[in-house]
C-alpha positions as CSV (number, residue, x, y, z in Angstrom):
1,X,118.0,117.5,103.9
2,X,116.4,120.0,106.5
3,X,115.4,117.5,109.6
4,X,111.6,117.2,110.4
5,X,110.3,118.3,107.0
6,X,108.8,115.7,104.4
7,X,110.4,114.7,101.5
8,X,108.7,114.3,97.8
9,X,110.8,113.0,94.6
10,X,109.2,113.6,91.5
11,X,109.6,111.9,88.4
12,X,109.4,113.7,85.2
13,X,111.0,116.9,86.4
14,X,111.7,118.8,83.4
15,X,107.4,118.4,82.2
16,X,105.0,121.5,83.2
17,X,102.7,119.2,85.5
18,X,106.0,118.5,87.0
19,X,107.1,121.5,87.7
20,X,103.9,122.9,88.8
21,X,103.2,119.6,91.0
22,X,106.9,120.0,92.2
23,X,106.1,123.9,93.1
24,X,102.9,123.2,95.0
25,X,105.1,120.7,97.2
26,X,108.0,123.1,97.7
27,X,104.9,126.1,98.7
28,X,103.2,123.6,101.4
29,X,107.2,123.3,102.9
30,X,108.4,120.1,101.8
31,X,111.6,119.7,100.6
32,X,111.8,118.5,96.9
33,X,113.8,116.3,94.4
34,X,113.2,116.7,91.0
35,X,114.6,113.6,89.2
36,X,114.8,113.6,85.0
37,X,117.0,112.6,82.4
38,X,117.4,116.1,80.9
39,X,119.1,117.1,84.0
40,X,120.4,121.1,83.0
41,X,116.6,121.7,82.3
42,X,115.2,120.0,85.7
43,X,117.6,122.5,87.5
44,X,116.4,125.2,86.0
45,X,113.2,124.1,87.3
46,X,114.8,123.4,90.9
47,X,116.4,126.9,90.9
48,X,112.9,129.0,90.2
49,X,111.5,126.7,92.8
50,X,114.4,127.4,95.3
51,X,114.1,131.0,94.5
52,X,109.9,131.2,94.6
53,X,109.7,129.1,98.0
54,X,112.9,129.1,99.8
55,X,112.5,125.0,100.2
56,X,115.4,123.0,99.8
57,X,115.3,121.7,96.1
58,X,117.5,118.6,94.6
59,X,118.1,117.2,90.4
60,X,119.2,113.7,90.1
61,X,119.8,112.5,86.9
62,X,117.5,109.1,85.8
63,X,116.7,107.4,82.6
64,X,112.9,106.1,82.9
65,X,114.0,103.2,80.0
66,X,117.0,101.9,81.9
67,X,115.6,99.8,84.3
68,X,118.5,98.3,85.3
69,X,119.7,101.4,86.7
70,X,116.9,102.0,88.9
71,X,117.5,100.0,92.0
72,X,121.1,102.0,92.2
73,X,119.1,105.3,91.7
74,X,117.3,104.6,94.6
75,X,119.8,104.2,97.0
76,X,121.8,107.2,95.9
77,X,119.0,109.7,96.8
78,X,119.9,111.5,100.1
79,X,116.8,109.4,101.6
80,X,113.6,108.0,100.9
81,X,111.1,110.4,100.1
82,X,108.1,110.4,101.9
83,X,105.9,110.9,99.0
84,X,106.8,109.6,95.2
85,X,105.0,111.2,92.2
86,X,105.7,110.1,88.6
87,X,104.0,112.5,86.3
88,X,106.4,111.0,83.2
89,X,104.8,110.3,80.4
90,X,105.2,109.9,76.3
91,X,102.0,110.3,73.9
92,X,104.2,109.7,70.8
93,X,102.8,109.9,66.9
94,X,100.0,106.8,66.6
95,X,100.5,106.7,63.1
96,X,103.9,106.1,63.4
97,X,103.3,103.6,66.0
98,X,101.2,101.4,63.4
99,X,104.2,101.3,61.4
100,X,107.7,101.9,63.2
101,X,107.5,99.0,66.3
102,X,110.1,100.7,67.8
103,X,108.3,103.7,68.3
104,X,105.6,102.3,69.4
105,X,107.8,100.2,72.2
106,X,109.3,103.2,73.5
107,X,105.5,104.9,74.0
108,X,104.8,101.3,75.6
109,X,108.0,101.7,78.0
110,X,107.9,105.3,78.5
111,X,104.6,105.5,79.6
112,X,103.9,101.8,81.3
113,X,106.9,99.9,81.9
114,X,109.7,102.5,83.1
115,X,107.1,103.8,85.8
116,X,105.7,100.6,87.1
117,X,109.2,99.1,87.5
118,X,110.3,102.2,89.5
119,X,106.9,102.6,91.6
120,X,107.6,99.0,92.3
121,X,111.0,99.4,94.0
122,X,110.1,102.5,95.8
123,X,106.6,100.0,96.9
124,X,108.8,97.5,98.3
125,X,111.2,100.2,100.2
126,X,108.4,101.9,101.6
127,X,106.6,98.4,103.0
128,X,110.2,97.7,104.5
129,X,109.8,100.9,106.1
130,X,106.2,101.2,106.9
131,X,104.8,104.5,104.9
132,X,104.8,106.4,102.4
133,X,102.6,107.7,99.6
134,X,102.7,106.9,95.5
135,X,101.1,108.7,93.1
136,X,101.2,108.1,89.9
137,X,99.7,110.3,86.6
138,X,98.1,108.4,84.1
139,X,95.4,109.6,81.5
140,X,91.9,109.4,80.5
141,X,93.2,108.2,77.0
142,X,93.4,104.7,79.2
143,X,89.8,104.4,79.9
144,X,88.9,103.0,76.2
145,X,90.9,102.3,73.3
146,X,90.4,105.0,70.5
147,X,91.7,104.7,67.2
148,X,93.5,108.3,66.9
149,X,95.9,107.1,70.5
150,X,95.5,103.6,71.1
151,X,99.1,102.8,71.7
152,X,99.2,105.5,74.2
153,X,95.9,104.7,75.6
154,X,96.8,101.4,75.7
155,X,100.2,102.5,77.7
156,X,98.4,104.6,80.0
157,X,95.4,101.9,80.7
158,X,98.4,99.6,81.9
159,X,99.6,102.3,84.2
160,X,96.0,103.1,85.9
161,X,96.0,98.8,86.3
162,X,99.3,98.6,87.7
163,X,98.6,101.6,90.3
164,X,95.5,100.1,91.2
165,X,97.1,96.6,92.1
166,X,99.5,98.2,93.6
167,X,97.3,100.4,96.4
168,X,95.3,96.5,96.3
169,X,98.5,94.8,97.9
170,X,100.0,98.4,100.0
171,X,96.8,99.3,101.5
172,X,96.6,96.4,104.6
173,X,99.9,98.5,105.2
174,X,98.3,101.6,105.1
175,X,100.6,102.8,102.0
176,X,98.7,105.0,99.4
177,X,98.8,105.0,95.9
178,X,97.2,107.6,93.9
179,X,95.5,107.6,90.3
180,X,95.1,111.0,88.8
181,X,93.7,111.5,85.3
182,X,94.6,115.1,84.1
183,X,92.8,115.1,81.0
184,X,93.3,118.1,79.1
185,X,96.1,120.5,80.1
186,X,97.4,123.3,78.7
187,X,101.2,122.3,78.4
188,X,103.9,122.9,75.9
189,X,102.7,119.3,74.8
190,X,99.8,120.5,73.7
191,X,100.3,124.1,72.5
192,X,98.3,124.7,69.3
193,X,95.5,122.6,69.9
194,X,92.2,123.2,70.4
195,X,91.0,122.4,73.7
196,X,87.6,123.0,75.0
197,X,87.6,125.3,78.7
198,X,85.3,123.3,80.8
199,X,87.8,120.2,79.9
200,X,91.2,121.7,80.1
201,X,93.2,122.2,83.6
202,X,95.6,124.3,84.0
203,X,99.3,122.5,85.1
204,X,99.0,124.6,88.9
205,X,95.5,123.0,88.7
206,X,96.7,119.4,88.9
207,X,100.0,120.1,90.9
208,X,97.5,121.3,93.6
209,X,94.9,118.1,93.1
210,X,98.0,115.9,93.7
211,X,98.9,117.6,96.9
212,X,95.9,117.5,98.3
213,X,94.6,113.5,96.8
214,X,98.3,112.6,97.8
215,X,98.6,114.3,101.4
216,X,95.1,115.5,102.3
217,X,93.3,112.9,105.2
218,X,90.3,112.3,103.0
219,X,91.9,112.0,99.8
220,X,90.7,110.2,96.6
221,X,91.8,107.0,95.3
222,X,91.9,107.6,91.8
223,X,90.7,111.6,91.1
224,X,89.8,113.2,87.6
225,X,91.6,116.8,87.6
226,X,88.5,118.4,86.2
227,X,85.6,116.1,88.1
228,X,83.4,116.5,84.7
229,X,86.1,114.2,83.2
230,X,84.3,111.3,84.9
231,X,80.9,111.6,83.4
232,X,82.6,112.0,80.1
233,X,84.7,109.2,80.3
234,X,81.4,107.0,81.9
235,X,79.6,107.7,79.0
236,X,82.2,107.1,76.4
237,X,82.5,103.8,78.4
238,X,79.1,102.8,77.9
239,X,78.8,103.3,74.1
240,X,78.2,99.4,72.7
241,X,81.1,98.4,70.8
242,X,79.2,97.9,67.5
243,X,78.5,101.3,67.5
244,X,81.7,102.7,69.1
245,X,83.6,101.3,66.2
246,X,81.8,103.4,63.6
247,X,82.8,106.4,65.3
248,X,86.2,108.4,64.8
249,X,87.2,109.5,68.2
């Protein structure tokens, strides 16, 4: 690695946020590992960056499921990043979460236990160290339980509750740890659908939030994408359940 430049690793390399988040890093000068189980596809994505930017640009191969394989991905990176940002994430098929338990557990570990047992480790490196900066994307599908995602949301509200114990115990340290909440984007995940404009980012939209909520002096704690997403979310929130439950959302 290029002395006196930052470091980021991100995690979920081969997604369009990640490529996008992974670009806005690379454009700001920061060198850049890319990290994905798919690892042919991440360094297609590492060789566009390269090219676009001129930053240095690394793939290391990881498994998000095989926990026991993450303490030995750590220490083989070249060093430890300055910045960690997991963007992985699974929304799976809920109806055939209701029925196949194994789906359903590999929603639950894709999107909740892989990245909360590898933000911890690179957590406890970084307090050994004293800094360094977590982000971690979670979703707006975690701020109530509806009955078309629940296993997902449910997923996804144990991220956003893991993060924000985590920046709890970092911060005397002054270690952050970023929520962000993308809500709609328009991705390969969700080409087809129907998604309203004022809702819907655009992936370069969120790589850019993440830079500046991750790096900026002022940045937020936990940050909607599209701030409207907050007063949607509130007022979803605030529905009593008695009527919530009568609604199909």
């Amino acid at each position: 690695m290029t002395e006196n430049r930052k470091t980021m690793l991100l995690i979920g390399a081969t997604s369009d946020i990640g490529r996008a988040t992974a670009m806005a890093y690379a454009e700001a000068g920061w060198q850049v590992l890319l990290a994905a189980r798919n690892v042919q596809s991440a360094q297609r994505n590492a060789d566009d960056i390269a090219t676009r930017t001129g930053a240095g640009v690394q793939v290391h191969a990881l498994d998000i499921l095989h926990s026991d394989a993450m303490p030995g991905f750590v220490d083989s990176l070249p060093v430890l990043p300055d910045t960690v940002v997991c963007v992985v994430g699974e929304m799976g098929d809920q109806e055939r979460a209701q029925v196949e338990f194994d789906h359903a557990a590999m929603v639950f570990r894709t999107n909740f236990e892989g990245p909360s047992l590898l933000l911890g480790h690179f957590a406890n490196r970084f307090l050994a160290r004293g800094s360094g900066s977590i982000v971690g994307v979670s979703s707006v599908a975690g701020d109530r339980g509806r009955g078309t995602n629940y296993v997902y949301g449910a997923a996804k509200a144990g991220f956003t509750a893991f993060l924000s114990g985590l920046r709890n115990r970092l911060a005397p340290s002054g270690l952050r740890v970023v929520t962000v909440k993308p809500g709609f984007v328009r991705t390969r995940m969700t080409a087809g659908m129907k998604l309203p404009g004022l809702l819907t980012a655009e992936p370069a939209e969120v790589g850019a939030a993440i830079l500046a909520a991750a790096e900026g002096k002022r940045g937020r704690d936990v940050i909607y994408v599209r701030p409207v997403w907050r007063g949607v979310m509130s007022v979803i929130g605030a529905i009593p359940e008695p009527i919530f439950k009568k609604l199909k959302l």
